[in-house]
C-alpha positions in Angstrom: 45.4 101.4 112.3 47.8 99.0 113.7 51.0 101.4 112.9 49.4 104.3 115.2 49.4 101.8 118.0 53.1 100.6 117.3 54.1 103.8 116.7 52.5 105.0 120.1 53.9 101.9 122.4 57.8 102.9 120.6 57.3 106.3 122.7 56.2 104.7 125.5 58.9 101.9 125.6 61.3 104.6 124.9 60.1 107.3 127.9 60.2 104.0 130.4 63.3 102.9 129.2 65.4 106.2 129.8 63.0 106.9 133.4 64.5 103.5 134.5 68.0 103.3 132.9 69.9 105.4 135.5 72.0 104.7 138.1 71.6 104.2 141.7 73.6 107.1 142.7 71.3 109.4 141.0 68.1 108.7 142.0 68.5 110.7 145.7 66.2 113.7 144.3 62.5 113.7 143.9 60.7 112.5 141.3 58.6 114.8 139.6 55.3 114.2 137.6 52.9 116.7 135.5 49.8 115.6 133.8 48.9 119.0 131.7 46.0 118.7 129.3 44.8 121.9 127.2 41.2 122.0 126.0 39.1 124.9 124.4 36.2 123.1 126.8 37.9 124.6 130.1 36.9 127.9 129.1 33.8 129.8 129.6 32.5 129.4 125.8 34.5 126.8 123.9 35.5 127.8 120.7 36.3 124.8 119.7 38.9 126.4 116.5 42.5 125.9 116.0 44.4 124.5 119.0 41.5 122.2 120.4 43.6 119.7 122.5 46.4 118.6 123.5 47.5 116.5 126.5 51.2 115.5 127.8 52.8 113.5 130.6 56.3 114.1 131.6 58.5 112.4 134.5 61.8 113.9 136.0 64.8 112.5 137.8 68.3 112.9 138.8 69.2 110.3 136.5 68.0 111.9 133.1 70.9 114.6 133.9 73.7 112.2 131.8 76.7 112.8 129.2 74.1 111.8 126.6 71.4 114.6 127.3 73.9 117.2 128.0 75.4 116.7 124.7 72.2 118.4 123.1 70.9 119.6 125.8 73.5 122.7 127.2 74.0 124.2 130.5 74.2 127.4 132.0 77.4 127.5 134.1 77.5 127.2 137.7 74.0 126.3 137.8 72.0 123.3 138.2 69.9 120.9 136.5 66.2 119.6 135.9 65.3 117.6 133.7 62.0 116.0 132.4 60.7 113.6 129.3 57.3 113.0 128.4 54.3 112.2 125.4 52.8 114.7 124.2 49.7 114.4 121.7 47.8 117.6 120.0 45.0 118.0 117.8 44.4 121.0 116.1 40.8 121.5 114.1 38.6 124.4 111.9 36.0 126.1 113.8 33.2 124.0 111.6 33.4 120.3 112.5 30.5 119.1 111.3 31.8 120.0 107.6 33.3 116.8 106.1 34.7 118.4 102.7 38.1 121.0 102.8 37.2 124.8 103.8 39.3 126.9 102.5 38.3 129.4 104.5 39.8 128.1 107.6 42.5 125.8 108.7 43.4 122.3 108.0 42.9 119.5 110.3 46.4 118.6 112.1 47.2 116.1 114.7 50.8 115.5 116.1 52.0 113.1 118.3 55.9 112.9 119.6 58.6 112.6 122.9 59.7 115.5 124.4 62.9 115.9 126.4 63.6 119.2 128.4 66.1 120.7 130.9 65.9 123.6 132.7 69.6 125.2 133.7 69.0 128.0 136.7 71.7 130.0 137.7 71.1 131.9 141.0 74.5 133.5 140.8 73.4 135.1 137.3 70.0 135.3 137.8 69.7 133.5 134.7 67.7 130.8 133.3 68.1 128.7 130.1 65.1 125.8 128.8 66.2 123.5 126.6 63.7 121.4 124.2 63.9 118.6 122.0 60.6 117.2 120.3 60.6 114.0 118.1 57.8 112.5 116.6 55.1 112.4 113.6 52.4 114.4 112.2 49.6 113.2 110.9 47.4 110.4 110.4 49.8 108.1 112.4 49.9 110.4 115.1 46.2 108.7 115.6 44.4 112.0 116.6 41.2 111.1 114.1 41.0 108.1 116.0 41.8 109.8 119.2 38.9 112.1 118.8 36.1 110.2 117.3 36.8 107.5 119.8 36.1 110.1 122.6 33.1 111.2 120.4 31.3 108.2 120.1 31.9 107.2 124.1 29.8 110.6 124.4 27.5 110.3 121.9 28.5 112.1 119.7 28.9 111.2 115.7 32.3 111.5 113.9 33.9 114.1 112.8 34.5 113.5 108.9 36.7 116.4 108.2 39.8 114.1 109.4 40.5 112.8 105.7 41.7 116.3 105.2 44.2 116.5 107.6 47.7 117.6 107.1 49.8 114.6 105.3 52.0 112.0 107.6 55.4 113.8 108.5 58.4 114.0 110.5 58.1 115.9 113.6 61.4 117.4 115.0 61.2 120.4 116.8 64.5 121.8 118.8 63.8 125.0 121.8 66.0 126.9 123.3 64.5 129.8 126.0 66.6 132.4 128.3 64.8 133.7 131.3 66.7 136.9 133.1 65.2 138.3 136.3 64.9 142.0 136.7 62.5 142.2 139.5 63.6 139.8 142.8 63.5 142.0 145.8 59.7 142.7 146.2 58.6 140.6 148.6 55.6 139.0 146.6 56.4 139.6 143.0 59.3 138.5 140.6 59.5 139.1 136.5 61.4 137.8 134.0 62.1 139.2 130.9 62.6 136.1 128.2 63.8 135.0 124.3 62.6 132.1 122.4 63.8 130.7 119.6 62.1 127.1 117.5 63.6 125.7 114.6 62.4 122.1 113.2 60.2 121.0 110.6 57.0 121.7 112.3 57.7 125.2 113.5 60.3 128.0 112.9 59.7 131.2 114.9 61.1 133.5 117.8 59.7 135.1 120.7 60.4 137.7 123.4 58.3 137.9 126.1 57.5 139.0 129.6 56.8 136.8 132.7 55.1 138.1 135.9 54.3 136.2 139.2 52.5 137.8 142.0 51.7 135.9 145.4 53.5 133.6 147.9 56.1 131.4 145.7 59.1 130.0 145.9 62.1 131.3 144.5 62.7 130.2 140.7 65.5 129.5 140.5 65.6 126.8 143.4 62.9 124.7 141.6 61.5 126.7 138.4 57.6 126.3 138.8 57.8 122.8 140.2 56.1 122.4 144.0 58.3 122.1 146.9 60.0 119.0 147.6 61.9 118.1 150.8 64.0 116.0 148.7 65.0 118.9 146.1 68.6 119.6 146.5 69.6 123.1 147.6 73.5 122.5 148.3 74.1 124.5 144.7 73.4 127.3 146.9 76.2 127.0 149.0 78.4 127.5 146.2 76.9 131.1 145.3 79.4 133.8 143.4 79.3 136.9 144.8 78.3 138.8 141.3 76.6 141.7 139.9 73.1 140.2 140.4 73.8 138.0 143.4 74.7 141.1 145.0 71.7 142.8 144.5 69.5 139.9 145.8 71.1 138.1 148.6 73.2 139.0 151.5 77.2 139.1 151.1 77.8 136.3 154.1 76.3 134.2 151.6 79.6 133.6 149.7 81.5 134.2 153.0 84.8 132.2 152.9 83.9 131.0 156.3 81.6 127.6 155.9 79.7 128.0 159.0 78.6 131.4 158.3 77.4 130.8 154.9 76.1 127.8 155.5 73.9 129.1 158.2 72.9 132.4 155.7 72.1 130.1 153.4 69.9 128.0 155.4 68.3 131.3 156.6 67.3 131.9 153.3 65.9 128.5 152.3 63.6 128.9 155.3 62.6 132.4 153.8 62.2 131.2 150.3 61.3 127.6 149.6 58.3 126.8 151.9 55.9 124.1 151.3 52.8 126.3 150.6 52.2 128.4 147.4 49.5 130.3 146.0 50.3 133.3 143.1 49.4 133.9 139.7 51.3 134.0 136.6 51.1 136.3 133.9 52.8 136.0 130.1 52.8 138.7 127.2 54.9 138.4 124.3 55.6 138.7 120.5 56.0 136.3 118.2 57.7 136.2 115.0 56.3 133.5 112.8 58.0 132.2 110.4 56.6 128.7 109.4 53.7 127.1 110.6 53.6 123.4 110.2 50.1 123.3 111.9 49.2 125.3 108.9 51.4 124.6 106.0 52.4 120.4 106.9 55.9 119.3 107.5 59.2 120.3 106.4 59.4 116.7 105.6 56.5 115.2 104.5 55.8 111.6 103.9 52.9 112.0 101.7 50.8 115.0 100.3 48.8 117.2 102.7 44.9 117.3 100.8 44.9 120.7 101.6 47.9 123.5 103.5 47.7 127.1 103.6 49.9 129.2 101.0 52.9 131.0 103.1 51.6 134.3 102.0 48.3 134.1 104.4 50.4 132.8 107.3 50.2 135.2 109.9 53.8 136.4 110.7 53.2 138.4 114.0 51.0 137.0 117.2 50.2 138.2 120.3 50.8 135.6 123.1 48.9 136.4 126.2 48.4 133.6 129.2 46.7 134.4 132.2 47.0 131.7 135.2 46.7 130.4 138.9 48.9 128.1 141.0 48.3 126.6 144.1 50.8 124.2 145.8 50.6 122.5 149.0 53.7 120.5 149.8 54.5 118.0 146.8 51.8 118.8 144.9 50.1 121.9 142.9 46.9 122.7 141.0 47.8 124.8 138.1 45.0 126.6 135.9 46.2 129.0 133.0 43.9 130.7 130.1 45.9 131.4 126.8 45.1 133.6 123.8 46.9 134.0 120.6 46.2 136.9 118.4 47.1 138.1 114.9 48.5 141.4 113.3 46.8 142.4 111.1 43.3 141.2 111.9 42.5 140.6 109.0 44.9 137.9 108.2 44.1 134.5 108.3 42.9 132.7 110.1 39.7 134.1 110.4 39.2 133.3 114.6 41.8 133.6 117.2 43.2 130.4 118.7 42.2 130.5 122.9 42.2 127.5 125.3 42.2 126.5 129.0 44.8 124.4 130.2 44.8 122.4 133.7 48.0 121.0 135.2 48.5 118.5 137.7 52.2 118.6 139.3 53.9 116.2 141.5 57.6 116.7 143.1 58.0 113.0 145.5 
């Protein structure tokens, strides 16, 4: 019991010792904040299969934007930088709780619990955008999701779930993402899409993804601040220093990279006023397909430190999904209300598993 606890105050130390250790000349931005927690009880019918819960904080700042993170983390050139580090703990479960002995019918019990570091590189110029990812952590019984969950269980009422004994083994969880955003649609007034590629490799998941990503509303531009709410301490001077390229050209006008200061400086402003306002309200829409090619939630990790009870054989792994997510943002200055439904679905049906994994997710963001 007491290793979970160590094991959970290690990340903790670790995220507040790289929030604080920066310097003093880097902490002019804002700071951001998102609390996101997915649950299968924020839809209409919970399903209560698969992906049951998960919940993360992450913090961002100037100062996480050092020699040490950009030597795994890469960026896009002339473009600029946002980083965030968080917790993130997730709890996958069979759609029959209430059975305490392995069904092999169904999936294996799974709970993970690591530190996440991410940067998003935007480059207006380009019209390019490239998310970097790296996860570290266990899987497992330390990861203390059986005690996570039964805890909240009996605070409710309810009994304990028993199946937990079965869960996939203790492992290493290390898990390195790389995505590229391009825009092709930036000149409608009140839609932008992105077409995207995703690649994972680590020893919880290996798979790739392309994907499309639609907004429609009143947003900001992306690549100012991504999806993070409007801050009035966000810095926009990487915009003074626009190329005049092939997709620049397309989007914004030519006195924008005017060799004359005043004018561009004055375009540019211009455009700010046009394109990062303090008020948002648009949904988002995602559709892509997935090559899977290991499933750690399924089949345990790529190194194990102990035997799973019970794993999926590779051959019942379902090697193409369907990723759809449906959601709604509102933002009102610093802060924004973000609701998203997700579904994953498998080719051919009748693979396993035997249900398809869904959930509601509700994010809290903060840019100060």
């Amino acid at each position: 019991m007491l290793k979970n606890y160590y094991f959970l105050i290690v990340l903790l130390f670790s995220t507040i010792t790289l929030t604080y250790a920066q310097d003093e000349e880097k902490t002019k931005g804002p700071v951001y904040l998102s609390i996101n927690v997915d649950e299968d009880l924020f839809l209409l019918k919970s399903t209560d299969q698969f992906y049951s819960f998960g919940a993360n904080i992450r913090v961002g700042f100037d100062g996480l934007d050092n020699n040490f993170t950009n030597s795994f983390l890469p960026k896009l050139s002339e473009s600029h930088q946002l980083f965030d580090i968080g917790i993130v703990h997730k709890m996958y479960t069979p759609r029959n709780v209430s059975m305490a002995e392995v069904d092999s019918s169904d999936i294996p019990y799974c709970g993970e619990t690591y530190l996440s570091i991410r940067h998003n590189s935007l480059s207006p110029s380009s019209g390019t955008a490239l998310m970097t990812q790296l996860d570290v952590g266990v899987v497992g019984q330390i990861s203390g999701a059986e005690k996570f969950q039964n805890g909240f269980h009996s605070a409710i009422g309810n009994g304990s779930i028993d199946g937990w004994k079965n869960q996939i083994g203790n492992g290493l969880y290390l898990n390195y993402t790389a995505t590229i955003l391009r825009s092709f649609v930036s000149n409608i007034r009140f839609a932008d899409a992105f077409l995207g590629a995703r690649g994972t490799m680590g020893t919880m998941d290996i798979s790739f993804e392309g994907f499309v990503y639609l907004r429609l509303g009143l947003f900001n531009d992306y690549f100012i601040n991504a999806d993070r709410p409007y801050s009035k301490k966000s810095d926009t001077s990487y915009m003074n220093r626009l190329k005049g390229k092939g997709f620049a050209k397309m989007k914004f006008e030519d006195v924008m990279w005017s060799e004359d200061p005043t004018l561009r400086e004055k375009a540019v402003r211009s455009w700010l006023s046009r394109n990062f306002r303090p008020y948002q309200v648009y949904m988002k829409f995602i559709s892509g397909g997935i090559l899977n090619v290991y499933d750690g939630e399924m089949q345990g990790s790529l190194i194990s430190f102990e035997h799973s009870p019970y794993t999926i054989d590779y051959d019942l792994i379902p090697k193409w999904q369907h990723r759809l997510m449906v959601g709604v943002v509102f933002n009102y200055h610093f802060g924004s209300l973000e609701y998203t439904w997700q579904r994953i679905t498998y080719q051919p049906e009748d693979n396993f598993p035997p249900y398809y994994p869904k959930w509601g997710t509700v994010d809290l963001h903060f840019n100060i």
